[in-house]
N, C-alpha and C positions, 0 to 999 in steps of 0.2 A: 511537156508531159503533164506537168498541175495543168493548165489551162483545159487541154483535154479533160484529164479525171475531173474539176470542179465542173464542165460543163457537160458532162457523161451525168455526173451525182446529181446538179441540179433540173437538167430536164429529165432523168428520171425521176426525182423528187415530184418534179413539179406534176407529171403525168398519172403518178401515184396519188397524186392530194388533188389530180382533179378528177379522180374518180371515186377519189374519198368523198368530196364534194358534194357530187352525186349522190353517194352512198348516204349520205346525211342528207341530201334534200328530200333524198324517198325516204329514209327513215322521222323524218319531220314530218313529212306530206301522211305519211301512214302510222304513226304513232303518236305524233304532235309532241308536246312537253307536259307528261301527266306522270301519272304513278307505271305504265307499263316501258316507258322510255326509260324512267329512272330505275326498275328493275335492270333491265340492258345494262345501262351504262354504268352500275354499279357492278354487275356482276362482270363486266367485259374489262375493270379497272386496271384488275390485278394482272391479267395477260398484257392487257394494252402498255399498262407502267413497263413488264421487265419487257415485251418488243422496242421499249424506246431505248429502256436502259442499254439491253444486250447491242441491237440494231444502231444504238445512235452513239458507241462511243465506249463505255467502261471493258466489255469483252475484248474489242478491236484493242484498244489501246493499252491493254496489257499483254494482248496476245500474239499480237505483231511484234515488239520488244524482244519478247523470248524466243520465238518462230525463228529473228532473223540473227539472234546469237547463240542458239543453240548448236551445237556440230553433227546431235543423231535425230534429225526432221521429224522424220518417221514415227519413232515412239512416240518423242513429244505429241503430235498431229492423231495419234493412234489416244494413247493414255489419257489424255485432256478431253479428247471428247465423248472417251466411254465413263469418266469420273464423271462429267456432267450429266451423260444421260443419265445416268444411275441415280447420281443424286434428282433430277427432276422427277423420272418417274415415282420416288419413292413421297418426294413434296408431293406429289397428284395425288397420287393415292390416300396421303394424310388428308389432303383435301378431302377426297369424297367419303373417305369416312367419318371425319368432324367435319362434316361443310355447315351443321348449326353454326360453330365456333368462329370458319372463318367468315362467312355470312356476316356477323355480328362485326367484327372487324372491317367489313367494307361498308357497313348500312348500320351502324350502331341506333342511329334514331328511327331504325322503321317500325311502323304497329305490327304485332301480332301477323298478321293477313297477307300484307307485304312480305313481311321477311319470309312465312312459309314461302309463298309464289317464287322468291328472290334462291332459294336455295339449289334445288336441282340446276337451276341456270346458271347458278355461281361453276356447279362442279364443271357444268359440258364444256363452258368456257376457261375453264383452267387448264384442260389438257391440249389449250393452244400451249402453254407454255412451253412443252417438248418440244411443237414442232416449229415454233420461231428460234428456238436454241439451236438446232438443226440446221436452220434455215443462217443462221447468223455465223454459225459456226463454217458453212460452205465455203459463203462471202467473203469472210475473212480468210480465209485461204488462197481466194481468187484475185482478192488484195494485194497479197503480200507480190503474186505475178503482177500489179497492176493491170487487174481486171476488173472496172467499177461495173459494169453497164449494166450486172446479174443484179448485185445487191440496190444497185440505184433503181431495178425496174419491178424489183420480184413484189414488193409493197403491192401493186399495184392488181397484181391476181389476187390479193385476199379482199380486197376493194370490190374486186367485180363477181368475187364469189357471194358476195355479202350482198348486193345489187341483185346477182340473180335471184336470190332467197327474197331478198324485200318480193321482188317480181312475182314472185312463187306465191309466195302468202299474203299479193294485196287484195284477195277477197275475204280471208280467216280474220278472226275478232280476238284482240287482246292477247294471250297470251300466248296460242298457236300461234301468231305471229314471232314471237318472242324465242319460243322453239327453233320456228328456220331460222332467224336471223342469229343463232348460236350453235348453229349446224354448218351454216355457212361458213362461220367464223373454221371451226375446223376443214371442213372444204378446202377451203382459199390456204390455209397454211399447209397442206396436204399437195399442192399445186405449186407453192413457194420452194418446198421442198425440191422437188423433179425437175424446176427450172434447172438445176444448179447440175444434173450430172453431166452433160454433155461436157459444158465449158472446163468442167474438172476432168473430164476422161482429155480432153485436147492440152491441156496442161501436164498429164502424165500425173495427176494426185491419185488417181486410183493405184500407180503402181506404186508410189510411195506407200498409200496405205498399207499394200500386202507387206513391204519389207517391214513399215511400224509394228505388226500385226508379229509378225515372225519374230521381233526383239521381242518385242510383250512377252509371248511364249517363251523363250530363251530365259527372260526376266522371273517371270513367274516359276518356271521348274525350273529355276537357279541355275543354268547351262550356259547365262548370257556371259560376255566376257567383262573387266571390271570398266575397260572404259564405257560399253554398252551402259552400265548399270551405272556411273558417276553422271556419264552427260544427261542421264532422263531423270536420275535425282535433283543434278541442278538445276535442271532447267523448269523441271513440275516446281521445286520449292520456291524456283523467283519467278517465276508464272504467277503462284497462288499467294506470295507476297504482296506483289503489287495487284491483283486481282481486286479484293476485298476494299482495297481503300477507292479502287476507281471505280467498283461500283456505287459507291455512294456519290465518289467526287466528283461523277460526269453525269449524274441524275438529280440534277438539285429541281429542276425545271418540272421535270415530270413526276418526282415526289410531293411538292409545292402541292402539284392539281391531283394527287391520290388524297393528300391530306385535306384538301377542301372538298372533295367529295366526299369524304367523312362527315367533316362540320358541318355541309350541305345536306345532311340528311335530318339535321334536327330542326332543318327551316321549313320552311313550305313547303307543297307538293309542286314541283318543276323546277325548285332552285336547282339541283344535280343535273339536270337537262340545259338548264341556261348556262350553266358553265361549263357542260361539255361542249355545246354550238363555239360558244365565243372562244375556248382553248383551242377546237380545232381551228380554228382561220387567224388564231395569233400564233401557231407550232407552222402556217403555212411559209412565212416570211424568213422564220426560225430554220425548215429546214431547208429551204428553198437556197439562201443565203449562208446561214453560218455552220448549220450541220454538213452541208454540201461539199464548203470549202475546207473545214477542217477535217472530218475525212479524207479530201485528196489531197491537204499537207502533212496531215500527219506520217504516215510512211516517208514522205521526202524530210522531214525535221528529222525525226528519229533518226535516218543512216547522216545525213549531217553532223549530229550531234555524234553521232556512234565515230564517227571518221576524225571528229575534233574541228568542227568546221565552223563554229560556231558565228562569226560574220556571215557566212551566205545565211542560217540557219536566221538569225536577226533583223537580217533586211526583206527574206520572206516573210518575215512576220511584221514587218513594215509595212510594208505593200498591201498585205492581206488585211491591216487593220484598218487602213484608209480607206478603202474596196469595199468594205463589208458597216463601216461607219457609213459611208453617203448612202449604200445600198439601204440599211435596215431606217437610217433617218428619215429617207422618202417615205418609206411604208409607215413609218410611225404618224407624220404628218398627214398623211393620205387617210389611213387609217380611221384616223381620231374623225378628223373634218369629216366624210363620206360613212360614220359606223355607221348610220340607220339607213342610211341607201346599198350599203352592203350586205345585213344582214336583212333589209328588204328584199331583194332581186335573191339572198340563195336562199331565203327560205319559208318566207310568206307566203304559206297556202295550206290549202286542206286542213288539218286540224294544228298549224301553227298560226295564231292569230297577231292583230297589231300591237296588241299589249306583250306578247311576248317577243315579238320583234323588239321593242322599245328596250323593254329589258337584258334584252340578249345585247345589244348596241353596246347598252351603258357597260356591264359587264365587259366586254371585248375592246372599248377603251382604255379600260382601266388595265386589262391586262399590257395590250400595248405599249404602257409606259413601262413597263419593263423588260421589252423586245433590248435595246442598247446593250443592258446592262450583262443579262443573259446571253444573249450574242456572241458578245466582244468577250467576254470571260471564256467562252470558248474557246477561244484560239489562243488567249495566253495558257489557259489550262493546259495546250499541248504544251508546252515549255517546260511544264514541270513533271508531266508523263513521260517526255522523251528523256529526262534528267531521273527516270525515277522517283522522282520525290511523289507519291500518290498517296501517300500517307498524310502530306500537306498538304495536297489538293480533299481530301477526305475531311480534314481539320475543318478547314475553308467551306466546304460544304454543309457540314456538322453545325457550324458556328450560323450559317444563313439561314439553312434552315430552321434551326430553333428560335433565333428570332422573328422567322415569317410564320409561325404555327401560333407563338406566343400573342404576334398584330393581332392576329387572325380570329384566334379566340377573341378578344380584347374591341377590338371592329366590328367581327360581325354583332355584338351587343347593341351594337348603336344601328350599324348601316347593315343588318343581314349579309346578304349573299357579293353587294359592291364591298363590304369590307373583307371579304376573301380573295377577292380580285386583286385587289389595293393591297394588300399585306405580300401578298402575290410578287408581284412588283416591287414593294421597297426590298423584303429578301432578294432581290436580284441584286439592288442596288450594293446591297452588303457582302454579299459574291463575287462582283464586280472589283470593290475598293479590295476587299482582300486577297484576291487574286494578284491584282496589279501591285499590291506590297512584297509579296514574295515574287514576283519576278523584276522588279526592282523600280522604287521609283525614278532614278535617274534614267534607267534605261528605257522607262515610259516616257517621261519628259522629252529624250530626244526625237521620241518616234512625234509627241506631238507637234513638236517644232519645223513646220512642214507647211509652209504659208500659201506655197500654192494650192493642198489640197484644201484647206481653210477656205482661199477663196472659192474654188467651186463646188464646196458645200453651200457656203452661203446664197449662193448664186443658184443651184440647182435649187434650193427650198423657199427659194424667194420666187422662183418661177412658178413653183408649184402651188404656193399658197394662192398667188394671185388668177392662176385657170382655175384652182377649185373654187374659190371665189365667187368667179364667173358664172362658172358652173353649177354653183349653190344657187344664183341670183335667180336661174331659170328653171331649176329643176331641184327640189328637196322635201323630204317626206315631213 
């Protein structure tokens, strides 16, 4: 069953990011890396962050916990996701009435001119955020059946909605362009949406809803009975305890790159473009690998641990750590050696030039030395969300981040936009070590005491060094 869901999760991933791919070759080819890109990608920030966050981990992994120990489904599944909607719609709408304010907050250094332009496109693109909440909220549902294939593939509609728009608007100049390409953006999450109800009517969650729907009712004109009314108290209050801390504590990666598109807006015009190019193709490996697989352990830890199982619980996370080491090592190797042949072939052309290529390279190196780190704290992190402890995991996240914002400031001084990268990455590193403090250093030690998979890392990157090698000797930009 994991073997399935990881590879359900990651050839959906990987399907969705190659039409991501796309989506950014035509937005490179029709936008290039100027001031109407860096409108887009600032104002697309704030939705893109909570799809990662909701989509990639903090919702999932507080909501599964509760889903699979609560005793009245129903309410719970009911209650949980009209508190969300409510509270988002209500965030939107703050939004588009102070959209100067939050404008300013995602683009603090833009001039005058820009940030007008940047405004209205902040708000269109914020009321993705309903419907990826929507969308995340489905998924997780269809999870808890072990049903990956929805949420591994539904990425991938908002992809080609976004592709059709480029398509749409590759005759329009500037910021008409910028219009479709944040119309699209709702489009495609409007489509992520409607994936999801069949597979939910063939699981029988439409009839759970109505019974939720009828406690609510019950609850609210106080008719419910006490145990109705104790299971949805408990379970909404340990829901939204561990809620808060995992949404920090599973977002360190893609708060990292919200917070440098910040600092990225007080540097040149294209820095917040070159670090969107090189973020998306180092999140490839990222979700391809370690998003993918944690995801489809997590549900299996969780009733492990819930059951007192803790040896099998252990040694999947043995397995998974070695798997997902050799895996992200290659790509890191690969990676580094091949960046400018990389980011030549996906995106050199039209009005992305060689200079911006070169830069975009060095940038996406730099992030990839903290692929490992980031990674592999993943899948310990589920150790401490299955355990509850997400309060700790939130510490641990609190604690990295503030020191990669701190580099960051302090870096880009010297190196601009490479020392955003670079601060980027050591915050992994610091993620990493204190992750692996609280789930124990003895209990790390044994996993790394494991000679045979030692050797065939070594041996797999000794292979690789020496074809890319080769392969540099003959061909390299």
């Amino acid at each position: 069953m994991l073997k399935k869901a990881f590879f359900t999760n990651s050839s959906g991933i990987l399907c969705s990011r190659i039409f991501g791919f796309l989506r950014d070759i035509f937005t490179a080819h029709i936008l290039g890396a100027g001031m109407f890109s860096d409108i887009f990608f600032a104002a697309f920030k704030f939705p893109n962050l909570f799809r990662r966050i909701f989509g990639e981990g903090a919702f999932v992994q507080s909501f599964l916990p509760s889903l699979i120990a609560t005793k009245r489904k129903g309410i719970f599944i009911v209650a949980t996701f009209f508190i969300f909607v409510c509270v988002i719609l209500l965030l939107s709408l703050l939004v588009w009435w102070f959209s100067g304010f939050f404008t300013r907050i995602l683009a603090y250094g833009f001039d005058d001119t820009k940030f007008e332009l940047t405004r209205p496109i902040v708000v269109i693109n914020f009321w993705y955020l309903e419907l990826v909440f929507i969308t995340t909220f489905f998924s997780s549902l269809l999870q808890y059946k072990n049903v990956f294939w929805v949420s591994a593939y539904n990425t991938a509609l908002l992809n080609i909605f976004m592709i059709l728009s480029l398509f749409l608007a590759r005759n329009k100049e500037g910021m008409e362009i910028v219009y479709f390409l944040s119309y699209g953006v709702l489009c495609g999450g409007i489509a992520q949406i409607l994936i999801h109800f069949y597979p939910l009517y063939q699981k029988r969650f439409l009839k759970l809803f109505y019974i939720g729907l009828k406690d609510l009712y019950l609850l609210i004109t106080k008719r419910a009975k006490s145990n109705i009314k104790l299971a949805y108290e408990k379970s909404i209050k340990g829901f939204f305890a561990q809620f808060f801390p995992a949404l920090l504590g599973s977002s360190t990666a893609q708060i990292a790159a919200f917070l440098d598109t910040i600092l990225a807006s007080f540097l040149v015009s294209g820095s917040i473009s070159y670090l969107y190019y090189a973020n998306r193709i180092f999140q490839l490996p990222l979700a391809i690998f370690a998003i993918a697989i944690s995801t489809a352990l997590f549900p299996t830890i969780a009733k492990a641990i819930k059951n007192h199982q803790e040896q099998k619980a252990r040694e999947l996370l043995k397995n998974t750590f070695w798997f997902l080491l050799i895996a992200l090592a290659i790509c890191v190797c690969g990676g580094i050696m091949l960046k400018n042949e990389i980011i030549f072939i996906l995106f050199e052309r039209g009005n992305f030039l060689r200079q911006d290529t070169l830069t975009t390279a060095n940038v996406f190196a730099l992030y990839l030395l903290g692929l490992l780190p980031f990674g592999l704290a993943k899948i310990f992190s589920l150790w401490l969300y299955a355990h509850k402890k997400q309060g700790k995991a939130a510490k641990i996240s609190a604690i990295s981040l503030g020191t990669s914002f701190i580099i960051s400031v302090i870096l880009m001084q010297f190196f601009a936009l490479y020392g955003l990268a670079l601060a980027s990455s050591i915050g992994g590193f610091v993620l990493f070590a204190l992750t692996i403090k609280q789930f124990g250093l003895k209990e790390f030690k044994a996993i790394l005491l494991f000679k045979k998979a030692w050797f065939i890392l070594i041996g797999i990157l000794a292979v690789e060094i020496i074809i890319l090698k080769i392969f540099l000797m003959f061909y390299s930009l």
